[in-house]
Every structure is written in C-alpha cells, then in structure tokens.
C-alpha positions in Angstrom: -15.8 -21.4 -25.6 -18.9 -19.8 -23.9 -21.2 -20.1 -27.6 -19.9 -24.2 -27.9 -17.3 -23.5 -30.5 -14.2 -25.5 -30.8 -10.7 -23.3 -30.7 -7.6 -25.8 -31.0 -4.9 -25.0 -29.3 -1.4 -26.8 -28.7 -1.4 -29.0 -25.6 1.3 -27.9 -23.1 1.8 -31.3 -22.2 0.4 -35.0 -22.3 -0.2 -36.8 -19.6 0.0 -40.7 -20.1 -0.1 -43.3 -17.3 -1.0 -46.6 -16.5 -4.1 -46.9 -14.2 -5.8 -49.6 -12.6 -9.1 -48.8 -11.2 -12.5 -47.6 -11.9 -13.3 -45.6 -15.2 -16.5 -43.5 -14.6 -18.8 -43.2 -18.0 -21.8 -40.7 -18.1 -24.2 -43.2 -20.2 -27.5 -42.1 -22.0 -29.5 -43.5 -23.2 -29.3 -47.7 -23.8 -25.7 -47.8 -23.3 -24.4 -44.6 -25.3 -21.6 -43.6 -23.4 -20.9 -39.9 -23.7 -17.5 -39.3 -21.6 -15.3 -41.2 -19.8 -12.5 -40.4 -17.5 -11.4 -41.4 -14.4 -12.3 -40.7 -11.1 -12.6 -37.5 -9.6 -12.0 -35.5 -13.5 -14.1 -31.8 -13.7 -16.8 -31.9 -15.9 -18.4 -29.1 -17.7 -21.8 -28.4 -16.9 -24.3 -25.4 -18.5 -26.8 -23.7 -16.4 -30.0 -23.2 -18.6 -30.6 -19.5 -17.2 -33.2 -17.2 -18.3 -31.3 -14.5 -20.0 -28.2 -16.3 -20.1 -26.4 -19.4 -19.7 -23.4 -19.9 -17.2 -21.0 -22.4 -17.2 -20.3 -24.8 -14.2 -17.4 -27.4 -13.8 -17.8 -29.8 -11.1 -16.8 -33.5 -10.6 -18.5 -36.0 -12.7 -19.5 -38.0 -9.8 -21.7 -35.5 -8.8 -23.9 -34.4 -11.5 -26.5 -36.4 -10.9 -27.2 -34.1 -7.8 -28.1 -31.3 -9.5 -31.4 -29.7 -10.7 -32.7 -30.1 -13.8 -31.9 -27.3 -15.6 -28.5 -28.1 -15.4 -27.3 -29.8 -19.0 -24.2 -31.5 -20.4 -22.3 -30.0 -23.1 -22.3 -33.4 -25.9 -20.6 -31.7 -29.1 -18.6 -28.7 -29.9 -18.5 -26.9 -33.2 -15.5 -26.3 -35.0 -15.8 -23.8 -37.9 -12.3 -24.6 -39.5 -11.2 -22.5 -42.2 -12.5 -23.8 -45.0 -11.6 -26.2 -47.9 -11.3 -24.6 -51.4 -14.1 -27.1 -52.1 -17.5 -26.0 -54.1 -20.8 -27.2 -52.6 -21.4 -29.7 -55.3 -18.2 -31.2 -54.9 -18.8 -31.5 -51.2 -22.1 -33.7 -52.5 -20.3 -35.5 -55.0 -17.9 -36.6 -52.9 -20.7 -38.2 -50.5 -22.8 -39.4 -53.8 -19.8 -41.7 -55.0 -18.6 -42.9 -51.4 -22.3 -44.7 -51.2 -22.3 -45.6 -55.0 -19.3 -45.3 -56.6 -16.6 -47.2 -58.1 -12.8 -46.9 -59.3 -12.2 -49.5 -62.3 -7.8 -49.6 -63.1 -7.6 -47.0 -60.4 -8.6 -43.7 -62.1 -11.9 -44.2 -63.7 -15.1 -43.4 -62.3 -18.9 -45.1 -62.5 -21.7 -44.8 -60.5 -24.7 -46.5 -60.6 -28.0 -46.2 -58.5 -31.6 -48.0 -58.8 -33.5 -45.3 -57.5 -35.0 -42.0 -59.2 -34.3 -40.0 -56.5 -30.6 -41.0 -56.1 -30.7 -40.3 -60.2 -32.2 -37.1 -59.6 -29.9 -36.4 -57.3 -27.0 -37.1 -58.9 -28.0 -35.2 -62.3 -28.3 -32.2 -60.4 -24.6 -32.3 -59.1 -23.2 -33.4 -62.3 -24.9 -30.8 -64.3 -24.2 -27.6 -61.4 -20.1 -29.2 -61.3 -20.6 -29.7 -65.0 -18.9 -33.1 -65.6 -19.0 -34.6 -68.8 -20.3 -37.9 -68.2 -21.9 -41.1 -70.3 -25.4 -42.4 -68.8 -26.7 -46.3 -69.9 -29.9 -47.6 -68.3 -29.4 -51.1 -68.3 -31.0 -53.9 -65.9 -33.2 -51.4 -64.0 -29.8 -49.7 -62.8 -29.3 -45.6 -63.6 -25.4 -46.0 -64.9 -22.9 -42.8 -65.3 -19.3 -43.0 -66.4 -17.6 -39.5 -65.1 -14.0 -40.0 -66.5 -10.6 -39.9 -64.4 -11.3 -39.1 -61.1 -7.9 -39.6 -59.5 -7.8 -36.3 -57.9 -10.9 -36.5 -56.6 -11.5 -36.2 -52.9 -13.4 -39.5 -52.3 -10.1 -41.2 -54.1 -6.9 -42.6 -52.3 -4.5 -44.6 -53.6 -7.1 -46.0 -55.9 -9.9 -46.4 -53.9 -12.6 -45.0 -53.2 -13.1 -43.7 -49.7 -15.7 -42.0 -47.4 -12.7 -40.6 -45.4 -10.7 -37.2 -46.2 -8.5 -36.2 -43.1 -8.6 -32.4 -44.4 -12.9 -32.5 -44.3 -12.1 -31.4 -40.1 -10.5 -28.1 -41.4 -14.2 -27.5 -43.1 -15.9 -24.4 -42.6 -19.0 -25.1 -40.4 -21.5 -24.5 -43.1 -19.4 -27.1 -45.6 -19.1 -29.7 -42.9 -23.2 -29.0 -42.3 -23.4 -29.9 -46.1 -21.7 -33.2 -45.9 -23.5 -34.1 -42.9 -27.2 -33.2 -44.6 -26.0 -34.7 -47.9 -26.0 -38.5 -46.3 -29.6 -38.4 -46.2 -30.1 -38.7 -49.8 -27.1 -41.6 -50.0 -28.4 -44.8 -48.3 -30.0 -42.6 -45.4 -33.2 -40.6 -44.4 -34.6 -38.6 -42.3 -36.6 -39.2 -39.3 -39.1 -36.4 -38.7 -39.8 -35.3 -35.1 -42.5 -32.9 -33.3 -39.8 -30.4 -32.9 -38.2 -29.8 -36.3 -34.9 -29.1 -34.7 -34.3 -32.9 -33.2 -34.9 -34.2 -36.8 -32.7 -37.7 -36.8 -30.7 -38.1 -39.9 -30.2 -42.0 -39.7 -27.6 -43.5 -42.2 -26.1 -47.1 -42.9 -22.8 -48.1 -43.5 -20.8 -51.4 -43.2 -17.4 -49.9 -42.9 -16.8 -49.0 -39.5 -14.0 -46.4 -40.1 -16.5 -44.4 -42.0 -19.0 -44.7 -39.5 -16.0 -43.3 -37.2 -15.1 -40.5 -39.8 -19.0 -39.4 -39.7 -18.9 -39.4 -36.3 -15.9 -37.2 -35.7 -17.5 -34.9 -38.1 -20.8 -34.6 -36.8 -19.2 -33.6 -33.1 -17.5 -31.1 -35.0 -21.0 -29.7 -36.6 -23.3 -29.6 -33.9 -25.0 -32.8 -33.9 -24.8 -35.4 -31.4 -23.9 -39.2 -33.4 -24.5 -42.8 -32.2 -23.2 -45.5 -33.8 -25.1 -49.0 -33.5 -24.2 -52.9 -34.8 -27.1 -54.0 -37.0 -27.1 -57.5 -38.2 -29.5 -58.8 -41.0 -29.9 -62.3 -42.0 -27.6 -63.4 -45.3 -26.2 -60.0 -45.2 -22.6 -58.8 -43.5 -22.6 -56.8 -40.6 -23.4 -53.2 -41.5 -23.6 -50.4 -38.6 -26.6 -47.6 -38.2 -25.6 -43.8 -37.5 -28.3 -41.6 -36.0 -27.4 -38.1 -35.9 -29.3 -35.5 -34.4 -28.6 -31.8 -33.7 -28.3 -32.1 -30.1 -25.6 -29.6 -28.2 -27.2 -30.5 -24.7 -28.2 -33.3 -22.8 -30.3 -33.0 -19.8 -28.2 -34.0 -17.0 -31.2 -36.1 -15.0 -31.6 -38.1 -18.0 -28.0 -39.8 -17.7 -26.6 -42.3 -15.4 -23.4 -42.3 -14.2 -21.4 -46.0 -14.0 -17.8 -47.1 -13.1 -16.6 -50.1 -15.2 -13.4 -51.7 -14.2 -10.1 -51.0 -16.4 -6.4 -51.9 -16.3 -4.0 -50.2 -18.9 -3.1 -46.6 -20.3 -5.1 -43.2 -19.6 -4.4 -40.1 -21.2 
C-alpha cells in the first residue's frame, strides 16, 4: 500500500520453475542482501517528493541510474488483528525465552544475575500478578512461577522464542515484543537521530534469530542477522534492528551471483 502497510491477499497462482542463470541481489551494506530475483523482475521504488511521495516500479537492473532522492522500500508493516494477549504477557513471554526454563515439562523458573533484568521481571510479575517464589542464591535472582504449560513461550514442553500466531499481532503488540528484547540479552545503541536508534540483540538459536527477523519486517524496522564467534563459547548470532522503512537507492550495489535450481 501507498503508507508501507502490508494487506495479505490470496495468491492467484504460484509460479515455480527451475532456472539456471544469474540471480540479481540489491546488497547494502557489507554483504546484506535486501532482495533477490531474477533478471529483469520490477522493483518498487519511492520518490522522496516534497509534499508527497510517489511510487515508481522499474527493473532492478536499473536503479542504480537514478537520482538520489529515489529510495527502496526495505520493510512493510503489517497491523494484524491482534492477539487476545495483555502487554505484560507480550514481555513475559520475551523475559522467559532469554531466561527461562521448563523442569518435567510444565513448571516454570527463571533466573537472572543482573538487577535490572530483576527489576524488570518484578514489574511484569507483579502488573500480570503471578504468584511466584524468589531465592537469591549464588549471586543469581531465582523465581519459581508455577505451571506454565499454556504459556505462549511453551511447546510441547519447551520453551521457545517462536509463536507462529505473534504475525497476526496488532502493530503496536508486535512494536512491544520488538522493544522488549532490549532489556533480555540486548541494548540499545543510541544514534544522533533518535529515530535510527539500533536495538542490537544476541541469540544462538538461529530459528529465533529468523522468527525476530520476520517480525521486525512486519513492524517497521529493517533486521540484520550476523555470525559472531567467541572463543570457548558456541556460535551465537547478532541481530541489529533499526527502524528503517527506506534505503537510499545510491547507497546499494546491485550484483548477479550464479544459481541453478528452483525460483518462485
């Protein structure tokens, strides 16, 4: 749509073939592909106008031939609508994904080492008002919530980052999930212009890192995803997320890699 929200709609058909060729990626950045297709597919350009902006669709390979003030649509957003979900719970459900755990399936602890993941945490327990046991022990804050089998952040057991039903989130819900990783084994990178703020966030589970993703292109905000490797630890990956609708068209190169299998 003209204002960058997302409207699903049902595909008339799918086109699936086998092609052997050139894929053409629009890269920013150190290697951060934003789209791929293959040769000759429109692409969407916005021009920046003064009162308003117009849209543009052109061939890929040529968008590195216009002017500036030409930019490239990176994210949509996609106010679904709504889970049946307080705001707390939304929290919650990131709290106990970063710290959480599930002991005979059903029963919940978390433990942190930091005040202000305690502080944190009490504020959600107390607004959701959860009954829970607290034991300091070792230099770790330790909370035991009780059966938490229908929990969101639980499936089949486990504890999970991932809940398929978070992309039918209103866009203010899915904004509070997005804002919430900061406090969970993330921060926030501050910038000149408040609204670039990075929120950068660690993970080792790449699915997650996938799930966040997805999310984030949902909300507004553009997300990388990055391999990080640390010595005596297990590969872990690095999201930076940035509110980012836009990228300037001159600041992207365009680059064909070869490819032999199934387009869509």
């Amino acid at each position: 749509n003209d204002d960058a929200t997302i409207t699903p709609v049902k595909s008339e058909r799918i086109v699936k073939h086998d092609f052997d060729g050139n894929l053409c990626n629009i890269i920013s950045g150190k290697n951060n592909i934003l789209h791929t297709s293959t040769p000759n597919h429109n692409r969407v350009l916005i021009s920046k106008g003064k009162y308003n902006d117009k849209q543009l669709v052109i061939k890929k390979e040529a968008c590195k031939s216009l002017s500036g003030h030409y930019v490239i649509p990176v994210n949509g957003i996609y106010n679904g609508p709504g889970l049946n979900m307080l705001d707390d719970e939304i929290r919650l459900h990131v709290a106990f994904a970063a710290d959480g755990c599930i002991k005979n399936g059903k029963y919940g602890y978390i433990s942190v080492s930091k005040q202000r993941k305690k502080d944190r945490l009490d504020e959600i327990l107390q607004n959701l008002n959860i009954a829970y046991t607290y034991t300091f022990n070792n230099n770790m804050h330790n909370y035991y919530i009780g059966d938490v089998s229908n929990r969101s952040f639980v499936n089949d057991g486990k504890k999970t980052l991932i809940n398929n039903n978070f992309i039918n989130m209103s866009i203010d819900q899915k904004r509070i999930f997005m804002n919430e990783l900061r406090y969970w084994d993330g921060y926030i990178k501050y910038g000149d212009n408040k609204k670039y703020n990075s929120i950068y966030f660690t993970d080792s589970n790449l699915e997650e890192c996938k799930f966040v993703q997805m999310l984030s292109h949902l909300s507004g905000f553009i997300c990388s995803i990055n391999e990080r490797y640390k010595a005596g630890y297990d590969k872990s990956y690095a999201w930076v997320i940035r509110e980012k609708p836009y990228i300037t068209q001159q600041h992207v190169t365009i680059k064909e890699t070869k490819y032999t299998g199934t387009v869509y």
